[in-house]
N, C-alpha and C positions, 0 to 999 in steps of 0.2 A: 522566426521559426525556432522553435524548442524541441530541441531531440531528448528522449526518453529510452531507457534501454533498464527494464529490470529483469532482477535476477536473484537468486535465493530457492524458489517453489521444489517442489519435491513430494514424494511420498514420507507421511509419518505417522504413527501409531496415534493409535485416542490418547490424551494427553501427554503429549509428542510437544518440541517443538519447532520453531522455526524463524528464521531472520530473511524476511525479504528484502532487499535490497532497489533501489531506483536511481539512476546515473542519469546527472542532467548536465545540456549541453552549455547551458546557462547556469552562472551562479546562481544556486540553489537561495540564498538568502534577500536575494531582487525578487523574486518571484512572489507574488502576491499568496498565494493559496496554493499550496501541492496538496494532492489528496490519494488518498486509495480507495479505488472502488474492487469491485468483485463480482462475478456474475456468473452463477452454477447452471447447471440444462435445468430448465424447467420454471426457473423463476425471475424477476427483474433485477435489470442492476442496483447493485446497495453499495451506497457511500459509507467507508469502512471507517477510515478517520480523516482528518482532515489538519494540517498545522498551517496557520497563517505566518507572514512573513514577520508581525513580531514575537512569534513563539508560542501563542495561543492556542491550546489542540482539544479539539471534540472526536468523540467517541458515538457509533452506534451502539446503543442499548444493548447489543446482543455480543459486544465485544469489548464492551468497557469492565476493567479490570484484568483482562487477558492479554490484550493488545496494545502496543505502545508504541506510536512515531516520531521520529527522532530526527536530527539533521546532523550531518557531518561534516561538517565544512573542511580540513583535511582532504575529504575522499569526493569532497560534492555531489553528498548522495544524503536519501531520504529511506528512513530505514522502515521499517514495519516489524518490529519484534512481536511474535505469534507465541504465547504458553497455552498451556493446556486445552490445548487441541481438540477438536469435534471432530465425528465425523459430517455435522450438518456447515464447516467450515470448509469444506471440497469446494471448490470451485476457481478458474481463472482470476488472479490479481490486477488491476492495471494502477498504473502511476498514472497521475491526471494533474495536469500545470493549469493554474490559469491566470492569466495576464489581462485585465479587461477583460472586452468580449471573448477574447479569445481562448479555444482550450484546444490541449496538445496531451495528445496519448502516449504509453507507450503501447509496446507489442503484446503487455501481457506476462503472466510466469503462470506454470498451474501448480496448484496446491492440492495433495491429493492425502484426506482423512483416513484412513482404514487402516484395519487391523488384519 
């Protein structure tokens, strides 16, 4: 079992930005695939980035060049650095592990765009 716990989300101006944060309860660098996903009212979850456990990282089209995940092993956390900010970027964050079959959420952090 993999606990997750992030943190970072907040309210920030159109090109604003922002460092989200994911705490895991497992060394972060055993872990096959950590990912960030996202999911606003009204539309489906979108896989935001994604870092493999040998340091490998993709990007959603709609956040590549803005968006950057990182590992800290130090802090055994996964980061999400967010620049220049949307407002079509609002929506709930989750940290997403996966180990084999298995995947482990966290709770979520919300990210909110406006001006």
């Amino acid at each position: 079992q993999v606990q997750l716990v992030e943190s970072g989300g907040g309210l920030v101006q159109p090109g604003g930005s922002l460092k989200l944060s994911c705490a895991a309860s497992e060394t972060i660098f055993s872990i096959p695939t950590i990912s960030w996903y996202r999911l606003a009212p009204g539309k489906q979850r979108e896989l935001v980035a994604v870092i493999m456990r040998g340091g490998t990282t993709n990007y959603a089209d709609s956040v590549k060049g803005r968006f950057t995940i990182s590992r800290d092993g130090a802090k055994n956390t996964v980061a999400l650095q967010m620049i220049s900010l949307k407002p079509e970027d609002t929506a709930v964050y989750y940290c997403n592990a996966r180990i084999r079959q298995m995947e482990y959420w966290g709770q979520g952090t919300q990210v909110t765009v406006s001006s």
